[in-house]
N, C-alpha and C positions, 0 to 999 in steps of 0.2 A: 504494500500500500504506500502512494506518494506519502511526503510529510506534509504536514500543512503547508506551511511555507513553499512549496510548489501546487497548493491544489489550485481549482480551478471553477473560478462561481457559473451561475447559471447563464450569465452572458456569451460564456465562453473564455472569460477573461482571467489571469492570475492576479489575484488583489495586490498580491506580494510587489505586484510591479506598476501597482496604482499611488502608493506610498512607503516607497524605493525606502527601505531600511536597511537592506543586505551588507553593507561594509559602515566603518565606524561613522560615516561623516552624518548618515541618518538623512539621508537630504530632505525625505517627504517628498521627492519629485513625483509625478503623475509619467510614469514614462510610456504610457501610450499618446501621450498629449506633448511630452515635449524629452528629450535626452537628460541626464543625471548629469552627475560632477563626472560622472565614467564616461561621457559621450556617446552613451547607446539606449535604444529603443528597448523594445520588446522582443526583438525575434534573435535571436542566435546567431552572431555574426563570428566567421573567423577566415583569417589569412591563409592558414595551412595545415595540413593532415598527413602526417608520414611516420615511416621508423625514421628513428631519431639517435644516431650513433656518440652523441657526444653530451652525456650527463650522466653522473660520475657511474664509473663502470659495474657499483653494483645496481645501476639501472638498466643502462643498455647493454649490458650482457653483450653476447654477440650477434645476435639477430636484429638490439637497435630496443627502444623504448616508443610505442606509438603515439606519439605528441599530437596532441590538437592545440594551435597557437588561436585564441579568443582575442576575437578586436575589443579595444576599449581600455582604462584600464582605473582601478580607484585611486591610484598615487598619478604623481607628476614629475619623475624623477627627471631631472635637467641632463644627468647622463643616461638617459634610456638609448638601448643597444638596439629597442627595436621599437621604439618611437616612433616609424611609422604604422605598427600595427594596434602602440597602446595610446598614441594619442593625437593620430592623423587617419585613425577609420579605414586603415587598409583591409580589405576583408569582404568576403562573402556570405552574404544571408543564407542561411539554410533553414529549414523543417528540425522542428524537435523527433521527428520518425526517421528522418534523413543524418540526423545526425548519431543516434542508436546505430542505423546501416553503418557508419563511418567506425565506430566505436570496433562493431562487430568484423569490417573488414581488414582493420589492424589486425587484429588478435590472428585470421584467416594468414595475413603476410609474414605472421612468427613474432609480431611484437611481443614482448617481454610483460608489457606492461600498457594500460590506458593512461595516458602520460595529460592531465589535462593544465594548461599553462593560463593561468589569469583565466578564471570563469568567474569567479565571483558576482559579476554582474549578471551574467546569465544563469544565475543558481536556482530557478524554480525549474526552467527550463532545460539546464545539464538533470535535475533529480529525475524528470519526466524519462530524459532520454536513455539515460541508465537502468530504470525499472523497467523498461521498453528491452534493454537488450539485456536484461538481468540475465531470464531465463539461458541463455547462450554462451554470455562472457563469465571464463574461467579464469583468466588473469590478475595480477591486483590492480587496484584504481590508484594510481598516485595523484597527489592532490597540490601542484606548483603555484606558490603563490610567494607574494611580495610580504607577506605576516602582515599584513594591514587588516586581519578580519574582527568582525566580532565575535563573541561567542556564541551567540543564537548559530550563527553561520556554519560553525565548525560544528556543534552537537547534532544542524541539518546531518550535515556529512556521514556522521559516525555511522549509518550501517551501510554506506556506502564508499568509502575510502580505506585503502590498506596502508597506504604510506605517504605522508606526509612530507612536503617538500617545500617548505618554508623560508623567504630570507629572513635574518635579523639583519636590518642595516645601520641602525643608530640607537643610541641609550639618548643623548643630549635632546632633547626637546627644541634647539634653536637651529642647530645643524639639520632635523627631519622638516622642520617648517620652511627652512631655506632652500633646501634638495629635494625635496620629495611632497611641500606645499600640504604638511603632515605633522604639526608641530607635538599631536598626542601620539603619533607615531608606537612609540615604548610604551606608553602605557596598553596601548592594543594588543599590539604584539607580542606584549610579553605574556600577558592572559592568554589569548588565542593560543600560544605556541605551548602554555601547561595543558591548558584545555585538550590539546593535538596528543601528546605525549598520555596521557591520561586515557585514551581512545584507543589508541592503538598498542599499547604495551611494552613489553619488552622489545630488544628486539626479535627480529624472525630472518633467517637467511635458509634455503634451499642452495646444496651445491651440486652443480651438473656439469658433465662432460659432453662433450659431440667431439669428434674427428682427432681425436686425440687432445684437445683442450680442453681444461677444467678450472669453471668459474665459478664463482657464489652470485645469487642474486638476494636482493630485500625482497621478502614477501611480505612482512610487518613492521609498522616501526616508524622514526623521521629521522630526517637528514636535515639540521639545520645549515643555511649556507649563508655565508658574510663574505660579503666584498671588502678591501682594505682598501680604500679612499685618501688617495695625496693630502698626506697634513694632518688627517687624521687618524694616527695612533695610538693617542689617547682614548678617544671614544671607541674603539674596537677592541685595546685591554680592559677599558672599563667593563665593556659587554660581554667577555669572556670571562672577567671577574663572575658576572652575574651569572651566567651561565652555569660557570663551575660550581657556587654557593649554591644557587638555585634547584638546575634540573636533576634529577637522579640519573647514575649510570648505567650502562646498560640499555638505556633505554632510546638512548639518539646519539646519531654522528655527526661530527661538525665537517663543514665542505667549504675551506677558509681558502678563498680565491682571490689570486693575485691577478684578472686579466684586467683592471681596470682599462678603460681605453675612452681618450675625449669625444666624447657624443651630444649632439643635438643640441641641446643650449647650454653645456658648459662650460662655453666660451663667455655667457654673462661672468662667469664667477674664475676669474683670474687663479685663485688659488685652488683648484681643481682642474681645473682647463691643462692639465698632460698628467705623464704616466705614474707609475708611482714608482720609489724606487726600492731598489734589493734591499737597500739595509731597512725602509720601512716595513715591507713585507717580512722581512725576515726578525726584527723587533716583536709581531704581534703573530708570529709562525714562533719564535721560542718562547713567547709569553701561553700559548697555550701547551705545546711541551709540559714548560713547568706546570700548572696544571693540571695533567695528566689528561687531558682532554681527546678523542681517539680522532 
């Protein structure tokens, strides 16, 4: 049975998306009548549908992780890498039945996994499409998101997400309102992301051979992932401070990436506007070390 939160009145309409409250901002939008702070409608929009060979390899396995990339997006990050699909509406409407098919013909192509990337906006309509292909998909659902949700959001999920796939990108309240036009940022995030861990358990790993190689995948569990941001060192061992205080072990992996790269409008902000460097990266790479952080 749908959750609430996806059902659908006698109009034919999902209320849920008459008074937009799906991510923290709460807009109240009426999005059959006009787009949210996410820049999207009602109907299911996305860029692209594939296996997806590069996120981190206990995803894509060797077959590739089946990603659906969702247009739109609830942050505003000024280095978004793919700004034009979360905040320039690149992307294709589809059918909540059409998109079940999509789900189901990953899984057919050897995908690993249902990889969904920023849906949050379309969260009545991914529950619809999911219980549509329930019956068929045996794979787990990983759930990629920017940790900006709330918690009604993530409890939606619980019986239908197996792994969590989350950034943390800031603790500072002044640095998410300036990057990412988010300044509660951490306080969301960091709820959501106990709330995730909490759902999903311990970890879970499956390990398999084909052709004479042998891999592990996550079948259970989250992967927290942080980007290290030029300049900002401090606010990324802060966040690992918390981390480490915070979440219990065993229960998530951190996915601490150095590819920063200057995108889309981070050329307003001079002190971000290039790459970072090895001794940054490598500063908040041995601060989780010490740690003990996996």
């Amino acid at each position: 049975m749908n959750h609430p939160i996806s059902a659908t009145n006698t109009c034919g309409r999902i209320p849920a998306y008459e008074n937009c409250r799906l991510c923290p901002r709460s807009c109240g939008v009426n999005r059959y009548e006009t787009p949210g702070f996410c820049g999207c409608g009602t109907v299911p929009k996305a860029a692209r549908a594939a296996l997806h060979q590069w996120e981190e390899p206990c995803l894509s396995g060797i077959h590739g992780s089946g990603t659906v990339f969702f247009s739109g997006c609830t942050l505003r990050c000024c280095f978004c890498q793919n700004y034009r699909i979360s905040s320039e509406g690149y992307g294709k409407e589809i059918s909540i039945s059409r998109l079940s098919e999509i789900f189901l013909e990953l899984q057919e192509q050897g995908a690993h996994n249902i990889n969904l990337v920023t849906a949050t906006q379309f969260l009545p309509s991914v529950i619809q499409a999911l219980e549509q292909a329930r019956p068929w998909l045996h794979i787990p659902v990983v759930y990629n998101c920017g940790g900006y949700e709330s918690l009604e959001t993530v409890q939606a999920l619980k019986p239908y997400v197996d792994v969590w796939l989350p950034d943390l990108k800031y603790v500072n309240s002044s640095i998410s309102g300036l990057y990412s036009k988010a300044p509660d940022y951490f306080t969301a995030a960091s709820r959501a992301v106990q709330q995730m861990i909490s759902q999903t358990g311990p970890l879970r790993f499956e390990e398999l051979s084909e052709n004479g190689q042998t891999y592990r995948l996550l079948k259970r569990g989250t992967i927290l992932r942080h980007m290290v941001l030029p300049g900002q060192k401090a606010d990324s061992i802060r966040l690992l401070d918390w981390i480490s205080q915070t979440l219990p072990k065993g229960y998530f992996l951190l996915s601490l990436l150095s590819q920063y790269t200057p995108f889309y409008k981070s050329f307003e902000h001079p002190e971000i506007n290039r790459r970072i460097t090895t001794y940054e990266y490598k500063k908040v790479l041995d601060h989780a070390i010490r740690l003990g952080l996996t």
